[in-house]
C-alpha positions, 0 to 999 in steps of 0.5 A: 500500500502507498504511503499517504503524505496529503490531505488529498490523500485522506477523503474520509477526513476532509467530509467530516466537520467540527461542531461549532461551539456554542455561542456565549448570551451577552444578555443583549437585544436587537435595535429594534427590540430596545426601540419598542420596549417600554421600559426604556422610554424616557420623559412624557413617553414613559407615562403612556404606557403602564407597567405591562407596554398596555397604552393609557390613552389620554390618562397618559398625555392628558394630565402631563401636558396639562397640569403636570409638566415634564419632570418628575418630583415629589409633588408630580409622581406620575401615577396616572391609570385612567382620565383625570377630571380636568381642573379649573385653569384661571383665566389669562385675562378676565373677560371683557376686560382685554380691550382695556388692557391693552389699548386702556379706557375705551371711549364712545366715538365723538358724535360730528355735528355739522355747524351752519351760521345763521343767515349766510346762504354761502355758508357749505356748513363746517364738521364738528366733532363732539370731543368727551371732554365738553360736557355741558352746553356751555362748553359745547357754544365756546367751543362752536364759536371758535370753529365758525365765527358766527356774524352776530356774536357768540354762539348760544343757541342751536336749532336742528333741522326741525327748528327745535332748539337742543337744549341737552348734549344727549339729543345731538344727533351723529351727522346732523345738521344744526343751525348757529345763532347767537340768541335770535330766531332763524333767519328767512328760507331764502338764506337757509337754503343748504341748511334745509338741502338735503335732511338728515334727520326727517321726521314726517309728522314735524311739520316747520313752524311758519313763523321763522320764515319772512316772505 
């Protein structure tokens, strides 16, 4: 028999093969097992969930978000298992209140009166804008004549369109039209001609008293 010097030589060893030995557990998962497993998530995350990975719905975000923060302290202790009742939360800003408190004391808008004087037929009529600070007809008559320069003197009485003095600032009227004189009667039709042009307060059951006009 010839000698065997190779490998090639011995067939019936090269077929048989070595078991592998068992490979040690390092106790370590997966990525993916770690990502999923409740335990080791942190924060906000870590109150979803209770001690099983079953998810607690809102019991779980609710109260956190809400009323609880993000942190973990004695006063917050994180044991929430079912919805908690929501607690009164105090207003930001009383309510009606938040156009004071930015933009101060709200003021009504000035009522704009239009000032006509007496007798002149030129006259196109002059805006007047009732400011807060006139509170009385007296203030109201200076304050006129300074705007207008009535012919006769200072202006202290006011006519409406229906020839009714005003005798209270609560019955001016925004937009209307007011006759200025400085005590007399209204002055003939023909020189109040854009005073009466176009009404702006009409009343039908008013009727012109007659005796103002001079034919």
């Amino acid at each position: 028999m010839p000698l065997r010097t190779s490998a090639y030589d011995f067939p019936e060893a090269t077929s048989v093969k070595k078991p592998r030995p068992p490979r040690k557990s390092t106790g370590r998962r997966n990525v993916f097992e770690r990502l999923t497993d409740t335990a080791y998530y942190t924060g906000s995350h870590r109150e979803r969930f209770d001690e099983f990975g079953n998810g607690r719905g809102i019991a779980g975000r609710e109260y956190i978000y809400a009323f609880d923060g993000l942190t973990e302290s004695p006063s917050r202790s994180h044991e929430v298992y079912s919805s908690v009742i929501k607690r009164s939360r105090k207003p930001v800003v009383t309510p009606g209140t938040l156009g004071v408190q930015r933009f101060g004391v709200q003021i009504p808008a000035p009522r704009m009166m239009w000032l006509y004087r007496n007798g002149d037929k030129h006259d196109d009529g002059t805006p007047f804008f009732v400011r807060p600070y006139i509170k009385t007809m007296e203030a109201l008559y200076q304050q006129i004549t300074k705007e207008i320069t009535p012919i006769a003197g200072p202006v202290r009485r006011l006519f409406d369109q229906n020839f009714r003095v005003v005798t209270d600032l609560e019955d001016i009227v925004d937009g209307a039209k007011y006759l200025c004189t400085s005590g007399e009667p209204p002055a003939p039709y023909d020189r109040l001609e854009k005073f009466l042009s176009e009404w702006v307060v009409q009343k039908s059951q008013t009727k012109v008293p007659s005796q103002f006009f001079v034919v």
